[in-house]
C-alpha positions in Angstrom: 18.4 197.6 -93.2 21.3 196.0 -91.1 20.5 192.5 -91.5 20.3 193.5 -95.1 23.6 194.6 -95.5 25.3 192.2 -93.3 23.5 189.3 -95.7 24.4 190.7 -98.9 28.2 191.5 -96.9 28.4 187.9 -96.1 27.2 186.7 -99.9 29.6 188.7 -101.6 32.7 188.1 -98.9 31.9 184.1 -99.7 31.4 184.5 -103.5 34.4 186.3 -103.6 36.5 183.7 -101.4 35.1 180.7 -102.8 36.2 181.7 -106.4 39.8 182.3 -105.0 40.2 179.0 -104.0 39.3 177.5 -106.6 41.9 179.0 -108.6 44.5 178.9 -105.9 43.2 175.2 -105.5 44.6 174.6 -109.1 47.8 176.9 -109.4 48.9 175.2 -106.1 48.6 172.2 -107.8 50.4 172.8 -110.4 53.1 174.5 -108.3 53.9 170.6 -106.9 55.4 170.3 -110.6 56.9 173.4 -111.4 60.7 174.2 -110.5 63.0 177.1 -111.2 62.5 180.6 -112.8 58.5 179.4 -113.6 57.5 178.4 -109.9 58.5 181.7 -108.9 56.4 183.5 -111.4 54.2 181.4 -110.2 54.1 181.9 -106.6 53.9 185.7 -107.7 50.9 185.2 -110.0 49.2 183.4 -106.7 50.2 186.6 -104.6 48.6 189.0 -107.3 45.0 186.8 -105.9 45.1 188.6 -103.0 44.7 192.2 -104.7 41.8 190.6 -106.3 40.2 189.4 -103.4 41.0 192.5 -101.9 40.0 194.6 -104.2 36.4 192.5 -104.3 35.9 193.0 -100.6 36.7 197.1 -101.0 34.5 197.3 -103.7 31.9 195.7 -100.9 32.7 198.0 -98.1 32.4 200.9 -100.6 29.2 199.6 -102.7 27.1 198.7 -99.0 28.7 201.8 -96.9 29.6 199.5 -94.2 31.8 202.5 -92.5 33.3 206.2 -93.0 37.1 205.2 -92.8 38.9 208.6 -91.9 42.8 207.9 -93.5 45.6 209.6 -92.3 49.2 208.2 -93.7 52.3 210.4 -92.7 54.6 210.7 -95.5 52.4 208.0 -98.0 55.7 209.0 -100.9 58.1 206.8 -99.4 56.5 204.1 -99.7 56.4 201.8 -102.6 54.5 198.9 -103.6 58.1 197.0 -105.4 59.2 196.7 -101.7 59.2 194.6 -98.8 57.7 195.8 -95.6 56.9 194.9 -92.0 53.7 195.8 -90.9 52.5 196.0 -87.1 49.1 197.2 -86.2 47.0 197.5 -82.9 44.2 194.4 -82.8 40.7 194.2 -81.3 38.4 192.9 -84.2 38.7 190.6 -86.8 37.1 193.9 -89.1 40.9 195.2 -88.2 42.0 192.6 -91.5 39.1 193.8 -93.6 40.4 197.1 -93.1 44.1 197.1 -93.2 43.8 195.2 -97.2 41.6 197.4 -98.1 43.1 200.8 -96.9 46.7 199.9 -97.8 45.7 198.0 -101.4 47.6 199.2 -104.2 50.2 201.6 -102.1 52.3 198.4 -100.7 52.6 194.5 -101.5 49.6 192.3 -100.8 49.8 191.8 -96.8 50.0 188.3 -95.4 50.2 187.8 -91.9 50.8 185.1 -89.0 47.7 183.2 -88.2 47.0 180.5 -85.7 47.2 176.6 -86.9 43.7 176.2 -85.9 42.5 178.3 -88.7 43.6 175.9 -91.2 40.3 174.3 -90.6 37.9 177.1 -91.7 36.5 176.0 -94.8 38.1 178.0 -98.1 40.1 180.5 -95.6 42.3 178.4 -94.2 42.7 176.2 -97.8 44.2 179.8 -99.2 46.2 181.1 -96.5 47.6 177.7 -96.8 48.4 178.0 -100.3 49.6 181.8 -100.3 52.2 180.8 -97.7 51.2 182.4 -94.3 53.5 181.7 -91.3 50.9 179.4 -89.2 51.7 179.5 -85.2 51.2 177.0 -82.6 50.3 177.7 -78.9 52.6 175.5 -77.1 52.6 175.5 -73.3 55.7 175.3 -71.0 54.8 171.7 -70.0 54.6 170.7 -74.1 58.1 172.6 -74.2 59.6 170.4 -71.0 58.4 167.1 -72.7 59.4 168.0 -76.2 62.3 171.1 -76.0 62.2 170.9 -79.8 58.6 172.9 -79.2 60.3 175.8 -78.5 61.5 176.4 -82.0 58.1 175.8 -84.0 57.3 179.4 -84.4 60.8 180.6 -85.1 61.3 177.6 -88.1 57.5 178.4 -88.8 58.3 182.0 -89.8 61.6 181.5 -91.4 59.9 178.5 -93.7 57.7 181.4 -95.0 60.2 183.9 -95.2 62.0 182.1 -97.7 58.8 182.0 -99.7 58.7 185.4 -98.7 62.2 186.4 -100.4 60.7 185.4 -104.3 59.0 188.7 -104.4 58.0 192.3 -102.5 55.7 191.0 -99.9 54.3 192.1 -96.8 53.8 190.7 -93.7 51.4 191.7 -90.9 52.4 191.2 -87.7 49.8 192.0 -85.0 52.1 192.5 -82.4 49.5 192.3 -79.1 49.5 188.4 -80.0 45.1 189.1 -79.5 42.4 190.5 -79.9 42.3 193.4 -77.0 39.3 193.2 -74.4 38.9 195.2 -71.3 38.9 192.3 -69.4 42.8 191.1 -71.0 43.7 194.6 -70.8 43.1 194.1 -66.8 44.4 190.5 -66.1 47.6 191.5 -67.8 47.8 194.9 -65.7 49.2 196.3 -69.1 51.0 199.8 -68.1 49.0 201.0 -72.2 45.2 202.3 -71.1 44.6 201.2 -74.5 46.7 198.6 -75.8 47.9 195.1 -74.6 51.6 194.7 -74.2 53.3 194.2 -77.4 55.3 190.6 -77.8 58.4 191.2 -79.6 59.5 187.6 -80.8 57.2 186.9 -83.7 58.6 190.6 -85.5 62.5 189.1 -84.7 61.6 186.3 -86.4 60.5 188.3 -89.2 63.7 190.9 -89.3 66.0 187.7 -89.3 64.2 185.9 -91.8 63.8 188.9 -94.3 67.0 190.6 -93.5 68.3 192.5 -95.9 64.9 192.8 -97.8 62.5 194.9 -95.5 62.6 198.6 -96.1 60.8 200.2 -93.5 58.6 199.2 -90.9 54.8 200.5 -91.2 52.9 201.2 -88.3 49.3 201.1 -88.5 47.0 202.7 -85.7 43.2 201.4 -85.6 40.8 203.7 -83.6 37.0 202.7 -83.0 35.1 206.4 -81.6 31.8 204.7 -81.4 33.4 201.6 -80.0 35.2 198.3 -81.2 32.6 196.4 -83.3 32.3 192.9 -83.7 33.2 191.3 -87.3 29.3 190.6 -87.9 28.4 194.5 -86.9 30.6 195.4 -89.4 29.5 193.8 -91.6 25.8 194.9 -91.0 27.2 198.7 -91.5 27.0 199.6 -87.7 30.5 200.6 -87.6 29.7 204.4 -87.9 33.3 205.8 -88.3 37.0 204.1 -87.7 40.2 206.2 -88.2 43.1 204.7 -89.6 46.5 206.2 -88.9 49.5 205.4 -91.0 53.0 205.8 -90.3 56.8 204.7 -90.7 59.8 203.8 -88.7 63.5 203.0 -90.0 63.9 199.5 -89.0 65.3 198.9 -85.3 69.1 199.3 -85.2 71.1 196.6 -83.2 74.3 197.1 -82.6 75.3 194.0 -81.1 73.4 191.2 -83.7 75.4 188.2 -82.5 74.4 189.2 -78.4 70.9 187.8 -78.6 70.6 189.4 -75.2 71.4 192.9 -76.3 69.5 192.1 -79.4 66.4 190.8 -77.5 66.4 194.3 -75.2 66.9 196.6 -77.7 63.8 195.5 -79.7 61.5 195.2 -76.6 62.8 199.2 -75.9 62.2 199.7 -79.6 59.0 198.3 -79.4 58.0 199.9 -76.1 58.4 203.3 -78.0 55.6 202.8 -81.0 53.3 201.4 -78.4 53.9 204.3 -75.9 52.8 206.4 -78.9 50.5 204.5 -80.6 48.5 204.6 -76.9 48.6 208.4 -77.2 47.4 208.7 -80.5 44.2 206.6 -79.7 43.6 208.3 -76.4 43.7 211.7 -77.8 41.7 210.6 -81.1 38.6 208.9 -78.5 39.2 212.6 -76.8 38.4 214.5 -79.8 
C-alpha cells in the first residue's frame, strides 16, 4: 500500500510539474520581449503558477492521506495574502517544502525561497525556479574568496537581483535559516547550544530585509515537528509520515537602531535571531514531550 501511494505521489507530483513548465517555458519567453506596465503583469501571472502547482500537490497530499498535519497559527487575522512577508522555518526534510505551500496556500503570497545553484540542473525544477525568480546561492570557500574577493558578494547581489523582481508584487520569500537540512550527526559536529535545531545563520535574512525594505510586513515564523520522527522525502511520499505539527507565528520585523553601523546592525539581528530559535527549540521539545 506504500509503494502504491508513493508511485501514484510521484506520478501526480511530475504531471503536475511538467505541465508548469511548459507554460512557464513560454511566458518566460515571451517575457524576453515584453517591457513596462505588461511585463509586470506578467511576472505576476507567472507567480499565480505557483498556487496552481501548489494547490495540485495539496490536492495530492489530501486525495492519498500522505499525513495528519496538526495546524496551529497564532493570530492567522493579521495576516494578509496582498502583503509581503519573510518567512523562516526550522529544516530537516525536503517534505518541510511540500508542507510549508501547502499549509500556508491561500493565507499569504506564493512562497519562493533561496535554493542552491546546483539545483538548476534538476530537470523541470530547476527550469521553473529559474523562471519564477528564486535567489540561487553559491557555496564559495575562503580560499575561492582570497583568489577572487569579488566572491564574497555573490549571495548578497544574488538576493538583491531577486528582490527587485521581488518589489513588482506581494511575494514571499522562504528563508530556511539553519542553511541545511538538520541531522544528529551536524547537530554534534557543530556543538550547537539548540538540542533540536542547528544554529541559525543570519546573513541570507539581512539580505532579504535590505533588499525588501520598506515592503515586508511581518516576519512569519514557521515551526516543523516530526513525533514519529523526521521522514525522508520518498517516505512521505509513501504515506509513512503518521503525523507532523505545524506551528505558525509572527514577529514585528527586527528593530535596528543604528542601520548605517553594520556592526551594530549585524549583532542585533544575530540577538534577534538567537531569540526565535531559543523558542522555536522549546516548542519542539515540549511538542516530542507530549
Amino acid at each position: 500500500m506504500h509503494l502504491l501511494k508513493g508511485v501514484l505521489a510521484c506520478v501526480a507530483l511530475l504531471l503536475a510539474t511538467v505541465s508548469v513548465c511548459i507554460v512557464l517555458s513560454w511566458w518566460s519567453f515571451k517575457l524576453n520581449f515584453t517591457k513596462g506596465e505588461a511585463r509586470s503583469k506578467l511576472k505576476q501571472r507567472m507567480d499565480n503558477i505557483i498556487i496552481w502547482w501548489t494547490s495540485s500537490n495539496r490536492l495530492m497530499i489530501k486525495s492519498l492521506g500522505l499525513t495528519n498535519a496538526r495546524v496551529n497559527w497564532h493570530n492567522p487575522a493579521e495576516i494578509k495574502p496582498d502583503q509581503w512577508y519573510l518567512v523562516i522555518c526550522n529544516h530537516q526534510s525536503w517534505a518541510d517544502i511540500l508542507l510549508l505551500q501547502t499549509f500556508l496556500l491561500n493565507t499569504i503570497p506564493p512562497l519562493k525561497f533561496f535554493t542552491k545553484s546546483q539545483l538548476i540542473w534538476i530537470p523541470f525544477v530547476g527550469i521553473a525556479m529559474y523562471a519564477l525568480g528564486f535567489p540561487y546561492v553559491k557555496r564559495v570557500s575562503r580560499d575561492q574568496i582570497r583568489a577572487n574577493p569579488e566572491l564574497r558578494h555573490v549571495d548578497r547581489d544574488n538576493v538583491f537581483k531577486a528582490c527587485e523582481g521581488f518589489n513588482n508584487h506581494p511575494t514571499c520569500i522562504l528563508n530556511f535559516a539553519e542553511g541545511t537540512r538538520f541531522t544528529a550527526e551536524k547537530h554534534q559536529r557543530q556543538n550547537s547550544e539548540y538540542g533540536h535545531l542547528l544554529r541559525p545563520k543570519a546573513g541570507g535574512i539581512d539580505y532579504v530585509l535590505q533588499g525588501m525594505e520598506g515592503r515586508l510586513k511581518h516576519v512569519v515564523d514557521v515551526t516543523i515537528v516530526y513525533p514519529n520522527g523526521v521522514p525522508t522525502f520518498w517516505d512521505f511520499l509513501q504515506g509513512k509520515c503518521k503525523e507532523v505539527h505545524i506551528d505558525i507565528k509572527q514577529h514585528p520585523l527586527p528593530d535596528f537602531p543604528n542601520v548605517k553601523d553594520t556592526a551594530a546592525r549585524k549583532a542585533t539581528l544575530a540577538q534577534w535571531m538567537r531569540q526565535i530559535w531559543l523558542e522555536k527549540d522549546q516548542l519542539i521539545a515540549k511538542t516530542l514531550d507530549a
